[in-house]
BASE-186361 format. One record per atom (N, C-alpha, C): atom name; residue in three letters; residue number from 1; x, y, z. Coordinates in pm, 1 decimal. Atoms other than C-alpha are relative to their C-alpha. Layout:
atom->CA, rest->ALA, nr->NUM, east->X, north->Y, up->Z
...
END
This chain:
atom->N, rest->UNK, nr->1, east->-73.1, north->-84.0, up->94.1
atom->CA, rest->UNK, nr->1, east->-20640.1, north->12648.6, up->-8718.7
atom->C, rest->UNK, nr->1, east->-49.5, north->-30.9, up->-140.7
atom->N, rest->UNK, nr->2, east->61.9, north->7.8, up->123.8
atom->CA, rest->UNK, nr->2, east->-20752.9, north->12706.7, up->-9041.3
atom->C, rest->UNK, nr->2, east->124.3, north->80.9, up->-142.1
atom->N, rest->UNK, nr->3, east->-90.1, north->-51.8, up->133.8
atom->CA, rest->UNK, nr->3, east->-20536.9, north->12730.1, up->-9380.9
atom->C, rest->UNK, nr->3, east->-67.0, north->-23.6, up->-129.9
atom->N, rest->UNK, nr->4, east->46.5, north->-78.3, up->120.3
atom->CA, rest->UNK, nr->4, east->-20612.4, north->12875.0, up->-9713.6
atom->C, rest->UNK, nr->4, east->109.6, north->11.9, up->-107.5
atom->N, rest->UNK, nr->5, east->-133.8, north->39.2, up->107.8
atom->CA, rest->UNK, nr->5, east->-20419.0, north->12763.1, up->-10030.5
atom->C, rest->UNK, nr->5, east->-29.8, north->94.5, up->-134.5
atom->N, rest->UNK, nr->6, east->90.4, north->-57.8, up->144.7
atom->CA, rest->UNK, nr->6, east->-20419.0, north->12976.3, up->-10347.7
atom->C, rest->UNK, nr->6, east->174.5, north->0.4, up->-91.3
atom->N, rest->UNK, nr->7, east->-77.2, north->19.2, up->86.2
atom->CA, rest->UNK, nr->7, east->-20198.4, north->12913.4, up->-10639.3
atom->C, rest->UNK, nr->7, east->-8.0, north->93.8, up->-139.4
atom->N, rest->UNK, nr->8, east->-11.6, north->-35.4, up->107.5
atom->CA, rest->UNK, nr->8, east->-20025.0, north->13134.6, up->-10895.3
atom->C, rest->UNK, nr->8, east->116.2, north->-96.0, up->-94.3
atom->N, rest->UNK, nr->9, east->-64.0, north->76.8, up->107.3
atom->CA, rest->UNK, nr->9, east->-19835.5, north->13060.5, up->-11206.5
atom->C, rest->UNK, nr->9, east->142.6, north->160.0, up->-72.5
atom->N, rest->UNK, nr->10, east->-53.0, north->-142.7, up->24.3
atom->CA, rest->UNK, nr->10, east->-19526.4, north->13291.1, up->-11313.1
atom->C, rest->UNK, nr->10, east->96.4, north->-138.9, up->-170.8
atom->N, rest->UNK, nr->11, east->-138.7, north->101.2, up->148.2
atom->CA, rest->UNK, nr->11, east->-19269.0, north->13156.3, up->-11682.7
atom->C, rest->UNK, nr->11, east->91.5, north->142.1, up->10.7
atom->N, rest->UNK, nr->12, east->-72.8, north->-102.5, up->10.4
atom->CA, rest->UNK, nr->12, east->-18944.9, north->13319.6, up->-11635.5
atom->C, rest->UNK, nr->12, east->109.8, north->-83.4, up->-63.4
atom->N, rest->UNK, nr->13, east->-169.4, north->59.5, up->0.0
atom->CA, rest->UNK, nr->13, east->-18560.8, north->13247.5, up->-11694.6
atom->C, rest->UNK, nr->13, east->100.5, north->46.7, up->61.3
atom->N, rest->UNK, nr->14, east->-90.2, north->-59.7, up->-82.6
atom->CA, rest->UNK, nr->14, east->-18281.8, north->13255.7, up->-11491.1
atom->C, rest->UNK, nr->14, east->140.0, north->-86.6, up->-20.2
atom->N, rest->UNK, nr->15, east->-132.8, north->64.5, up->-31.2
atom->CA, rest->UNK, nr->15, east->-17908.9, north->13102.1, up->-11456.4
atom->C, rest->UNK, nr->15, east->61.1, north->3.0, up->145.3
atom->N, rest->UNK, nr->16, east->-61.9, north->11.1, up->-174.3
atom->CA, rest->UNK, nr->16, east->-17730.7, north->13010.8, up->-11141.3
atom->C, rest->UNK, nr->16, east->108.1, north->46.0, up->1.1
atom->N, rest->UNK, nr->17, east->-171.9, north->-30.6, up->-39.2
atom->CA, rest->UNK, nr->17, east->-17410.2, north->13171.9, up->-11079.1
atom->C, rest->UNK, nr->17, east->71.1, north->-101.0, up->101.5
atom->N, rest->UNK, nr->18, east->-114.6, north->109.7, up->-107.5
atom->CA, rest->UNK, nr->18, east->-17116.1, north->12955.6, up->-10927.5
atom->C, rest->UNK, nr->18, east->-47.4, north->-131.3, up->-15.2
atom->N, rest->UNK, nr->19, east->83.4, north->120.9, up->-17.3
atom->CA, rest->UNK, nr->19, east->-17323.9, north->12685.0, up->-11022.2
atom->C, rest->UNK, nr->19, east->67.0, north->-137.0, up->-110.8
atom->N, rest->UNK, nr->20, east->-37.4, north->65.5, up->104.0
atom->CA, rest->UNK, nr->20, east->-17116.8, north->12369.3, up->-11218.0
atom->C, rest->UNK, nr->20, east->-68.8, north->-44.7, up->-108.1
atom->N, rest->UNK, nr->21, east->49.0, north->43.0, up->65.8
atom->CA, rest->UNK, nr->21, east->-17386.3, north->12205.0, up->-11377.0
atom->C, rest->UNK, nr->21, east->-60.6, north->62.4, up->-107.5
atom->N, rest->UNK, nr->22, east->33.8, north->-76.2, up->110.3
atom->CA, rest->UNK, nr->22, east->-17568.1, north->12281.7, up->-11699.2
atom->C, rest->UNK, nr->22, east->-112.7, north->116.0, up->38.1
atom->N, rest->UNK, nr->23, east->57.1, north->-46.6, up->-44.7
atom->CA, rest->UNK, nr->23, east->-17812.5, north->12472.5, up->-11483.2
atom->C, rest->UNK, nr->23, east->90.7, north->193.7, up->26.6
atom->N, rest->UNK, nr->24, east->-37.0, north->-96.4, up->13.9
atom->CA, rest->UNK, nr->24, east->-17538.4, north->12746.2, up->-11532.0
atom->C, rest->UNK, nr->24, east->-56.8, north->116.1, up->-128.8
atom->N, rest->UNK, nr->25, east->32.0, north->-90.8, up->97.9
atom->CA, rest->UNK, nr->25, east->-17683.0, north->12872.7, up->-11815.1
atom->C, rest->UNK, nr->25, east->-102.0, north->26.6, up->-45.2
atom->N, rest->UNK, nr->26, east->118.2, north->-39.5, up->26.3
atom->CA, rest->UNK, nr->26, east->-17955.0, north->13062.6, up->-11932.0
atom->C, rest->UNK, nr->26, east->-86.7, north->-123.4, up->-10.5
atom->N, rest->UNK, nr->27, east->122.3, north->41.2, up->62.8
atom->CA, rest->UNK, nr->27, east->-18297.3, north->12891.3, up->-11936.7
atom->C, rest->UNK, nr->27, east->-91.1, north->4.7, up->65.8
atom->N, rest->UNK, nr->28, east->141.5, north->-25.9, up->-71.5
atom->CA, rest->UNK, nr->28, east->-18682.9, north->12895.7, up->-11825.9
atom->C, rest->UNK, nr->28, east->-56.7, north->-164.4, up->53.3
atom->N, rest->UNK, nr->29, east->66.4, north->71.1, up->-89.5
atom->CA, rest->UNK, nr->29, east->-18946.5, north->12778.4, up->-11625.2
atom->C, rest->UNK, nr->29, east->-151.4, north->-13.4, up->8.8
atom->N, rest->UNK, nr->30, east->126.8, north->-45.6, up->-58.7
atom->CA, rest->UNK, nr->30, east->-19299.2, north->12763.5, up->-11577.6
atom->C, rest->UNK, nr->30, east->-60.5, north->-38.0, up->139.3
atom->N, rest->UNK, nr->31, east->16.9, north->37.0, up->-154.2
atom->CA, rest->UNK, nr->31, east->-19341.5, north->12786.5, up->-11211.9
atom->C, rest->UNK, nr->31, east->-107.8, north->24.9, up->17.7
atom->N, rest->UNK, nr->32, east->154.4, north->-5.7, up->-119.6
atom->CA, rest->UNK, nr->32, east->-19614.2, north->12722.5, up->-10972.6
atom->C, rest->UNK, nr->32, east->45.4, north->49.3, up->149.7
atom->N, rest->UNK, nr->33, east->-3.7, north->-36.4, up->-173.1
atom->CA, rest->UNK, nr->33, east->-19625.9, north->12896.3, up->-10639.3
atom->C, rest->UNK, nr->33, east->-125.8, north->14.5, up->49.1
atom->N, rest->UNK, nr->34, east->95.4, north->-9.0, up->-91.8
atom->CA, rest->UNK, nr->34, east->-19866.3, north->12825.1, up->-10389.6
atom->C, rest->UNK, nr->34, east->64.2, north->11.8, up->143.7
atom->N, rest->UNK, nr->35, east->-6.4, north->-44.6, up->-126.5
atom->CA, rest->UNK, nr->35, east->-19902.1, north->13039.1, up->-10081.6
atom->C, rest->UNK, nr->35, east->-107.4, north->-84.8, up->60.7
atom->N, rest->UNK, nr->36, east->155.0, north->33.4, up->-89.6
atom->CA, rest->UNK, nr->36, east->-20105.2, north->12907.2, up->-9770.4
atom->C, rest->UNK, nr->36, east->13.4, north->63.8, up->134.8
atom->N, rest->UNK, nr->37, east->-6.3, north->-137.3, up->-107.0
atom->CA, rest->UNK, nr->37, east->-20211.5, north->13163.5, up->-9520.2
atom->C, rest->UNK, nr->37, east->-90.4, north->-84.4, up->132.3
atom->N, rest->UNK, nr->38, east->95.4, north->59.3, up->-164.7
atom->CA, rest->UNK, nr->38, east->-20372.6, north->13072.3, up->-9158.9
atom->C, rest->UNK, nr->38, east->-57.6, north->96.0, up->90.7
atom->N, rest->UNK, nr->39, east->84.0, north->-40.5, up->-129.4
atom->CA, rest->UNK, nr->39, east->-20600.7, north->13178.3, up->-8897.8
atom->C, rest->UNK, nr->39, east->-64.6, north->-60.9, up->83.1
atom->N, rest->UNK, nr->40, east->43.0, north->20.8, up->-93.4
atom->CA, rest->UNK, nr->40, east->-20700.5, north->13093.8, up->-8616.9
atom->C, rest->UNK, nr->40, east->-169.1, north->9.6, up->48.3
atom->N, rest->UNK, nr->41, east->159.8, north->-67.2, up->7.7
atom->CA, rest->UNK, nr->41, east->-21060.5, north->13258.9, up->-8636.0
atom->C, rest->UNK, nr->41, east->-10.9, north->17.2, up->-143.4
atom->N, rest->UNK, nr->42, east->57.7, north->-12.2, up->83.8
atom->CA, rest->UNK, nr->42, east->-21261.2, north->13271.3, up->-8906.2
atom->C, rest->UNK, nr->42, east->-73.1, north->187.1, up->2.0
atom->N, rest->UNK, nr->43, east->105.2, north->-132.6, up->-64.2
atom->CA, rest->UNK, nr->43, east->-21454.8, north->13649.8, up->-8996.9
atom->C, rest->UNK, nr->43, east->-110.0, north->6.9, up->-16.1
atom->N, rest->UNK, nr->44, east->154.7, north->-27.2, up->-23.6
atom->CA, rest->UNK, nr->44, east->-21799.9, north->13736.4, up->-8983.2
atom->C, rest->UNK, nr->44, east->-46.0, north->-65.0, up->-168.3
atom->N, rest->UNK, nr->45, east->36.1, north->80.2, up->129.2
atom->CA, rest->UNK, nr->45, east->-21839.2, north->13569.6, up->-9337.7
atom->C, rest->UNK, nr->45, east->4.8, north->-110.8, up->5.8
atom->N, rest->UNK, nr->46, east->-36.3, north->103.8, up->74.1
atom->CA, rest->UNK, nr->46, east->-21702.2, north->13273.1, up->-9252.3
atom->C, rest->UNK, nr->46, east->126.7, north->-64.9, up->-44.0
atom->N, rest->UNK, nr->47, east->-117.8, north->26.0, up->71.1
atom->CA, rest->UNK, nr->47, east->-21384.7, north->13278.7, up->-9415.9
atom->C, rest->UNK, nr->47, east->135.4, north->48.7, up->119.5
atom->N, rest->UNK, nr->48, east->-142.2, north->-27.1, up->-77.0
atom->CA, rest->UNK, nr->48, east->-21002.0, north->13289.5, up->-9309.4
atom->C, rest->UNK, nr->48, east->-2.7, north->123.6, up->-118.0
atom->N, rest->UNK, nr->49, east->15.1, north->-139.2, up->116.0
atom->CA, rest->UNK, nr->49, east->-20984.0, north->13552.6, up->-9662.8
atom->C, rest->UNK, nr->49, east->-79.0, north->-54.1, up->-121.8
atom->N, rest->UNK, nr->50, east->57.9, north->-8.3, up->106.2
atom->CA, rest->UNK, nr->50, east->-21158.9, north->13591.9, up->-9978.4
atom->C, rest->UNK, nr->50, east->112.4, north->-87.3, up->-93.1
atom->N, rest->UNK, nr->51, east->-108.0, north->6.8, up->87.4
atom->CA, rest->UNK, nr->51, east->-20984.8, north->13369.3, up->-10213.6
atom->C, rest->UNK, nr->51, east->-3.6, north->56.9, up->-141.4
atom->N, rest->UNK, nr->52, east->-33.9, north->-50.2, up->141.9
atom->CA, rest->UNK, nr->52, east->-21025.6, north->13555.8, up->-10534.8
atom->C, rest->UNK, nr->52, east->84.4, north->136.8, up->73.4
atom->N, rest->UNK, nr->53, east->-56.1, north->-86.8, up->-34.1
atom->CA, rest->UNK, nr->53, east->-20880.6, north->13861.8, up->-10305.0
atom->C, rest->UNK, nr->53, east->162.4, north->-22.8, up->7.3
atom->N, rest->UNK, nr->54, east->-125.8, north->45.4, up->-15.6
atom->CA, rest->UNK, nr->54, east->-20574.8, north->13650.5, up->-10192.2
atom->C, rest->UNK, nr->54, east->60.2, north->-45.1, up->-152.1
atom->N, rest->UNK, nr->55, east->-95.9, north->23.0, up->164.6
atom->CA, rest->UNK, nr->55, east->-20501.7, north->13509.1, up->-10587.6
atom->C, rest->UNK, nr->55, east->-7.2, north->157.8, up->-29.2
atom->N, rest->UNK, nr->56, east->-13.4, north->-131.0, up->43.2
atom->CA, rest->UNK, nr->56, east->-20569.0, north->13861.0, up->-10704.9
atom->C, rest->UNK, nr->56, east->135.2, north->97.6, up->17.7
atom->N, rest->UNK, nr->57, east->-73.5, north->-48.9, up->-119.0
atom->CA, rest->UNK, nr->57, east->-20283.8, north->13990.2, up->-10437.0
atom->C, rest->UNK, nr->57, east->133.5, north->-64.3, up->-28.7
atom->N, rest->UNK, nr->58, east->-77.5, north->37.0, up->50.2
atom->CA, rest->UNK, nr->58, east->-20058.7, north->13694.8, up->-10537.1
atom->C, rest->UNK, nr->58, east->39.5, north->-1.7, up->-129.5
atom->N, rest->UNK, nr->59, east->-40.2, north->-56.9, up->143.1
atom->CA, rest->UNK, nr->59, east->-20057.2, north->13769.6, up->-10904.1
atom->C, rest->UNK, nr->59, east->43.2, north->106.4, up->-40.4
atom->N, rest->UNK, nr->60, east->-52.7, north->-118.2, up->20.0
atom->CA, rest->UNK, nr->60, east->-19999.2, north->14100.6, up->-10874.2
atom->C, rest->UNK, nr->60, east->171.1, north->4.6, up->59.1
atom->N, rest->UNK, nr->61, east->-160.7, north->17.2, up->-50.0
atom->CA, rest->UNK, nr->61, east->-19679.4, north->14008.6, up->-10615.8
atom->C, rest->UNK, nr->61, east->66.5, north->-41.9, up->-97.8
atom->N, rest->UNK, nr->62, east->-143.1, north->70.7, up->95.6
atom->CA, rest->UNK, nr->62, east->-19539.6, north->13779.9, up->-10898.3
atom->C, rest->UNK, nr->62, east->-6.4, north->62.7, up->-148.3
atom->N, rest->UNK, nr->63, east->-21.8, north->-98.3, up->134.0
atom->CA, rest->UNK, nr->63, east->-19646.3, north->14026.1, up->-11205.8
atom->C, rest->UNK, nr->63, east->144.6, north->2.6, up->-29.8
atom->N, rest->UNK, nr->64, east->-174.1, north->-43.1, up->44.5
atom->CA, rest->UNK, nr->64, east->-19250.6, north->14160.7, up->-11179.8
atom->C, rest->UNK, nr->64, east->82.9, north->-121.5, up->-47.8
atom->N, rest->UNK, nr->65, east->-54.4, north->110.2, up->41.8
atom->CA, rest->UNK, nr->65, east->-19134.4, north->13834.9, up->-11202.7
atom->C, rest->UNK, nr->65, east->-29.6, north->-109.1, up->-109.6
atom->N, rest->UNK, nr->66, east->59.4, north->107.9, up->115.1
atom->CA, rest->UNK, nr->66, east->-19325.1, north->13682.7, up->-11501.3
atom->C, rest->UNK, nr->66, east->55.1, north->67.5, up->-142.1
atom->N, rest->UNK, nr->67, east->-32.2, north->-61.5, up->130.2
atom->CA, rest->UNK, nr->67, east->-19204.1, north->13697.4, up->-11843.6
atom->C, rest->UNK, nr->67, east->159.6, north->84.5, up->13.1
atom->N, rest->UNK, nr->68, east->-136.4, north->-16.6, up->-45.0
atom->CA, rest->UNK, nr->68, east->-18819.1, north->13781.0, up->-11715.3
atom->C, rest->UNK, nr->68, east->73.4, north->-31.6, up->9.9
atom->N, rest->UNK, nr->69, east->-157.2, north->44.2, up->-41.1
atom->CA, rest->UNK, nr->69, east->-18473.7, north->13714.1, up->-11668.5
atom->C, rest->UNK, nr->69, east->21.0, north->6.7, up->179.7
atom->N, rest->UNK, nr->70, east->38.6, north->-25.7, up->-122.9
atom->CA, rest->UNK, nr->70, east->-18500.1, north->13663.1, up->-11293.3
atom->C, rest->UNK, nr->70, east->124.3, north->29.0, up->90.1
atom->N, rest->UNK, nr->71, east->-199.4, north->-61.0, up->-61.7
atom->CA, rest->UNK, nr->71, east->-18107.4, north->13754.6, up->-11230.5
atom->C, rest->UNK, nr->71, east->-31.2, north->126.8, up->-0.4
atom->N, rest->UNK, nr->72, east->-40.8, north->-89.6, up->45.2
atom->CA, rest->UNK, nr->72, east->-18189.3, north->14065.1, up->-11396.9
atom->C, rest->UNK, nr->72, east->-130.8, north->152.7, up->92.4
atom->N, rest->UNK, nr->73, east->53.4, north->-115.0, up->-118.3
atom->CA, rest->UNK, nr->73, east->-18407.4, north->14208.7, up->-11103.4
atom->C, rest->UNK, nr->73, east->75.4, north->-26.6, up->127.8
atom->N, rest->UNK, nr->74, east->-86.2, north->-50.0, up->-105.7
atom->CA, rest->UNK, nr->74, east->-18295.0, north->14359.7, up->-10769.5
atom->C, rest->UNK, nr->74, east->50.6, north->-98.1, up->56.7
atom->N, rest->UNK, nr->75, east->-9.5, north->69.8, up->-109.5
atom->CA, rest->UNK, nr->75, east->-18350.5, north->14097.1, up->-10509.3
atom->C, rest->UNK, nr->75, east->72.7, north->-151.1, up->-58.8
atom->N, rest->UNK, nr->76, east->-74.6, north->181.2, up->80.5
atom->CA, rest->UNK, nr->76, east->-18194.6, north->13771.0, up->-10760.9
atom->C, rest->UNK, nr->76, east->147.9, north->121.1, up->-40.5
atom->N, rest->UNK, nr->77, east->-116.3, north->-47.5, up->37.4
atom->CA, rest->UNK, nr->77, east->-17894.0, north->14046.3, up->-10791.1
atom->C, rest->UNK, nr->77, east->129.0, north->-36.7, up->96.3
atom->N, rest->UNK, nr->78, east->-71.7, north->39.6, up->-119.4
atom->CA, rest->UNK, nr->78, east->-17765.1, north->13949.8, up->-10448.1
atom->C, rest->UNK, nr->78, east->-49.1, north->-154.6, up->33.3
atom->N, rest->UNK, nr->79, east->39.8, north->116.5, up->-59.7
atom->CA, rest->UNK, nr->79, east->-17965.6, north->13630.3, up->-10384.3
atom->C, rest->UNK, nr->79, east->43.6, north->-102.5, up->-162.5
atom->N, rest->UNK, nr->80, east->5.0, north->136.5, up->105.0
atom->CA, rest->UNK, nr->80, east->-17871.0, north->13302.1, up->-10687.5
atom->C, rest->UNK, nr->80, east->-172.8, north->8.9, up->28.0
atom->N, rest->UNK, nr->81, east->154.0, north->2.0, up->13.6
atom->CA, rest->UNK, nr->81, east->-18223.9, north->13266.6, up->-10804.7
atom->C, rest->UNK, nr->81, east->-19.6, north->-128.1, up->-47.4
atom->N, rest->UNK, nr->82, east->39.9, north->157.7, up->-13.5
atom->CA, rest->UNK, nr->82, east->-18240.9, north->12907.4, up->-10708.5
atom->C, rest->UNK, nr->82, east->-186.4, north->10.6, up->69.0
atom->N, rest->UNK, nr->83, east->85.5, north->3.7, up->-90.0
atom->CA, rest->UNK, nr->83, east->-18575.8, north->12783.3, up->-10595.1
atom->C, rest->UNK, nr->83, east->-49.2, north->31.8, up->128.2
atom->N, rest->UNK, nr->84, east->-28.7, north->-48.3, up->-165.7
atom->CA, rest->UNK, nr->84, east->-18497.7, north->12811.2, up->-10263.4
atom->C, rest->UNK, nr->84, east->-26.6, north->126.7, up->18.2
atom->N, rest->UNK, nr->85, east->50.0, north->-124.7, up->12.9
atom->CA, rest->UNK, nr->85, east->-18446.2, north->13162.9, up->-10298.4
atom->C, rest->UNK, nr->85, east->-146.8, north->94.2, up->-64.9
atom->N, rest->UNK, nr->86, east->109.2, north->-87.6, up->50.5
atom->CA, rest->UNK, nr->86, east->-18733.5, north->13261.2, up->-10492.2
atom->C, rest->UNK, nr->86, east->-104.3, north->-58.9, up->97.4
atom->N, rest->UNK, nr->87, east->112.5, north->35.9, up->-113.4
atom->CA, rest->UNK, nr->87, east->-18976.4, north->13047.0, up->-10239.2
atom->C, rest->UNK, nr->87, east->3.2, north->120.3, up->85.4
atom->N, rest->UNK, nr->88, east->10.0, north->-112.1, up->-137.3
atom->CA, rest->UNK, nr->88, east->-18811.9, north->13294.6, up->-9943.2
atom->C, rest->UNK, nr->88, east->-52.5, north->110.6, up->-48.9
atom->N, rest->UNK, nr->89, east->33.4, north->-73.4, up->80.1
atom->CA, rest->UNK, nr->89, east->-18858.9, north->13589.2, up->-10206.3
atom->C, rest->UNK, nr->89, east->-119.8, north->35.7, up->10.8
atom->N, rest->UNK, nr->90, east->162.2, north->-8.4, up->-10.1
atom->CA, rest->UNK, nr->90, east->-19215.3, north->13509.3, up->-10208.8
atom->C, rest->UNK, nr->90, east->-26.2, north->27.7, up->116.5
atom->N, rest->UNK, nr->91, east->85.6, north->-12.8, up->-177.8
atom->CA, rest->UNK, nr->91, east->-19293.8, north->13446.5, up->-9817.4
atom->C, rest->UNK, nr->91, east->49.4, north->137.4, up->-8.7
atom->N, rest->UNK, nr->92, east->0.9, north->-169.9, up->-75.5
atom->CA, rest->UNK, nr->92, east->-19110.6, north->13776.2, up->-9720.7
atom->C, rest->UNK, nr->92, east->-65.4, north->79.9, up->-104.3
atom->N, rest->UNK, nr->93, east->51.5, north->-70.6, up->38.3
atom->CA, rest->UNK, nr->93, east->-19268.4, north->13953.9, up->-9989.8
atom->C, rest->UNK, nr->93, east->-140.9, north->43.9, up->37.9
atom->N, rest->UNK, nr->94, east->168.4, north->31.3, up->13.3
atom->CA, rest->UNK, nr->94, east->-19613.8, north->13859.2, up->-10008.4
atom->C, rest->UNK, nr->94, east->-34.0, north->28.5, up->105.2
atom->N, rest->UNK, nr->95, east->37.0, north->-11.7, up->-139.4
atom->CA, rest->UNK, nr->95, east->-19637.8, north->13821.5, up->-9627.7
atom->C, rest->UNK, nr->95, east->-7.2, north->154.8, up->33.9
atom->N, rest->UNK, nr->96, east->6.6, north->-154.7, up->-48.0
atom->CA, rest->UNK, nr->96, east->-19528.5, north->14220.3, up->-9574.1
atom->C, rest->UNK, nr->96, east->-113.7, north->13.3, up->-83.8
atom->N, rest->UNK, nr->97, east->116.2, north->-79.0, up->103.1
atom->CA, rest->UNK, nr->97, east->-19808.8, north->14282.4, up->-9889.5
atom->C, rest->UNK, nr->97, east->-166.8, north->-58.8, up->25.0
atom->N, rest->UNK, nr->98, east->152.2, north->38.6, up->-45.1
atom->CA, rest->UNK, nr->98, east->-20095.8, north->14081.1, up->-9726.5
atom->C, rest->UNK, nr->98, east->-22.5, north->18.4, up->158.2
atom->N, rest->UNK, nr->99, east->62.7, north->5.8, up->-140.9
atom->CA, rest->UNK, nr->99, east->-20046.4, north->14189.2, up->-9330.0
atom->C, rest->UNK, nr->99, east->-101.8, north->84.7, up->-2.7
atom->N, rest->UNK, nr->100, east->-41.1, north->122.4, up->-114.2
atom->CA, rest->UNK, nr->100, east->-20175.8, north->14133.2, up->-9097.7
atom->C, rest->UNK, nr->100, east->-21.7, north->-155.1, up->-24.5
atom->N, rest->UNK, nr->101, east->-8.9, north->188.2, up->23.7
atom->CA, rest->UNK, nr->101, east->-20271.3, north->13782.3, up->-9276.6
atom->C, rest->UNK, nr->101, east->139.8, north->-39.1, up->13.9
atom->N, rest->UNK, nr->102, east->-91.2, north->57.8, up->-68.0
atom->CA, rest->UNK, nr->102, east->-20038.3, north->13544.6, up->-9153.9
atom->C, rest->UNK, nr->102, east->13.7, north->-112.6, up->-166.3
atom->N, rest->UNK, nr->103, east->-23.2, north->97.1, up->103.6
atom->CA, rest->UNK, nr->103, east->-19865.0, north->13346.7, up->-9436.7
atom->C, rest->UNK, nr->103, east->96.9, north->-76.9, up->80.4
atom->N, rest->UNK, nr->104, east->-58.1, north->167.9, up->-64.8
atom->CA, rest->UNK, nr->104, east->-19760.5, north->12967.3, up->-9311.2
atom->C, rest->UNK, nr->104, east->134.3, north->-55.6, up->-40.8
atom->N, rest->UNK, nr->105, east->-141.2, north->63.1, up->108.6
atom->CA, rest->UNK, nr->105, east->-19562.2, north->12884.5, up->-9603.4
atom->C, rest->UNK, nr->105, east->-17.5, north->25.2, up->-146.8
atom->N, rest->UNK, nr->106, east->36.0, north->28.3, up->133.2
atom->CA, rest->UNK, nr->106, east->-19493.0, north->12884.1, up->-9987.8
atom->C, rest->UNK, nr->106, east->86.1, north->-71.3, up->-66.2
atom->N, rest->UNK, nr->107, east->-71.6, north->109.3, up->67.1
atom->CA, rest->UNK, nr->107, east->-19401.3, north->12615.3, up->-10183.6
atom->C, rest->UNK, nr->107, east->-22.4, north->46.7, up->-188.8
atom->N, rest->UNK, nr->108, east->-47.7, north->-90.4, up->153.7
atom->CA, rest->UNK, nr->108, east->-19233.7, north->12707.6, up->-10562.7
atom->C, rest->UNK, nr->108, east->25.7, north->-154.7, up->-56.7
atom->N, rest->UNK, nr->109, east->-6.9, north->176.2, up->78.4
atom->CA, rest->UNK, nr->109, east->-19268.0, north->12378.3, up->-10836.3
atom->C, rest->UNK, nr->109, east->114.7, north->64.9, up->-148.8
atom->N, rest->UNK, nr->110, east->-44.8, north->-2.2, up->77.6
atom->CA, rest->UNK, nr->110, east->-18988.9, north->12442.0, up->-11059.7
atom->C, rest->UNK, nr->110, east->-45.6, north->-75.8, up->-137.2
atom->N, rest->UNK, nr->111, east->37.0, north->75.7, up->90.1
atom->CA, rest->UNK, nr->111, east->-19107.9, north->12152.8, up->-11266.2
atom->C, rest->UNK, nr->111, east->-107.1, north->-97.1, up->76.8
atom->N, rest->UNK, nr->112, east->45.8, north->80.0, up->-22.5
atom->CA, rest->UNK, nr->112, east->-19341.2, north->11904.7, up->-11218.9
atom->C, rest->UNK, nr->112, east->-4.3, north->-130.2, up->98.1
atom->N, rest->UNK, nr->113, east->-42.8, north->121.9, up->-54.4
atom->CA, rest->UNK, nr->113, east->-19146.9, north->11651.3, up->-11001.8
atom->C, rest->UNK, nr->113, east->130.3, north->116.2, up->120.1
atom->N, rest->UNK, nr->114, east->-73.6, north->-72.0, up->-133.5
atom->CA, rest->UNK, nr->114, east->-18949.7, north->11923.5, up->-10795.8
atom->C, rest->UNK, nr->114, east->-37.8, north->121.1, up->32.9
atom->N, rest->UNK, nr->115, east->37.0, north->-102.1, up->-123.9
atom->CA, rest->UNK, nr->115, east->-19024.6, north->12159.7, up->-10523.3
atom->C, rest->UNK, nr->115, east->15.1, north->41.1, up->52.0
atom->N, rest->UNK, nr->116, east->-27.9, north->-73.2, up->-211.7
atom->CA, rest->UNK, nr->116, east->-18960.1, north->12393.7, up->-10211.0
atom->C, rest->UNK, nr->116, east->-43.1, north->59.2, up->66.2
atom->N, rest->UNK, nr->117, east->74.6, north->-60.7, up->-119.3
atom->CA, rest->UNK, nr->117, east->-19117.6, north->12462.6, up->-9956.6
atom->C, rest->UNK, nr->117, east->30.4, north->139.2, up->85.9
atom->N, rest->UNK, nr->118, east->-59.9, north->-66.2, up->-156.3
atom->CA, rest->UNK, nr->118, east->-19004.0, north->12751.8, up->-9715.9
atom->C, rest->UNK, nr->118, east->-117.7, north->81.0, up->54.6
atom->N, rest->UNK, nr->119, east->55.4, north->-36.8, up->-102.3
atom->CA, rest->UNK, nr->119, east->-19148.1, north->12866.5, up->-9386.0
atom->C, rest->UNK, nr->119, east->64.1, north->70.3, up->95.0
atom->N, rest->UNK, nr->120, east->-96.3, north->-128.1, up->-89.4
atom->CA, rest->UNK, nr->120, east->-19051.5, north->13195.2, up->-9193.3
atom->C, rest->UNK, nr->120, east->38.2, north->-48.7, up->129.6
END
């Protein structure tokens, strides 16, 4: 099995609803999300995908979300736009916008020293 890592970069802001801590209130981020996609076979190049195709693909997925209030779109209207959530955000997105590539997992770096992983 073969996996393929490609990392974007999004700066937004968001607040947590229901949330006690000071994390209730407005403020930003400069996140890192790295997707990593898999295959099993390689194609006639060589490759599992092109990675300037796959960053290209993931920058465009997190365009909507850069430079934003991340409450103040659809899917953070129903979901708290905790990490957590924006990791899943990503996999189900990205994954429907790159089949049939198979995405593994994506891990979202709020900061420097924290992280989350999720996997469908």
């Amino acid at each position: 099995m073969y996996e393929l890592k490609a990392q974007g970069m999004i700066s937004s802001a968001h607040f947590l609803r229901e949330y006690a801590g000071k994390c209730r209130h407005l403020h930003g981020h400069n996140w890192k999300v790295q997707v990593t996609i898999a295959a099993a076979e390689l194609d006639n190049l060589g490759m599992v995908a092109d990675f300037g195709a796959v960053k290209q693909r993931l920058n465009d997925f997190l365009s909507p979300m850069d430079h934003c209030c991340l409450n103040d779109l659809e899917y953070f209207k129903t979901h708290n736009p905790t990490t957590e959530n924006i990791a899943r955000h990503v996999f189900e997105g990205f994954s429907a916008a790159v089949a049939p590539i198979v995405v593994r997992q994506v891990e979202v770096w709020e900061s420097e020293a924290a992280s989350v992983i999720y996997r469908g």
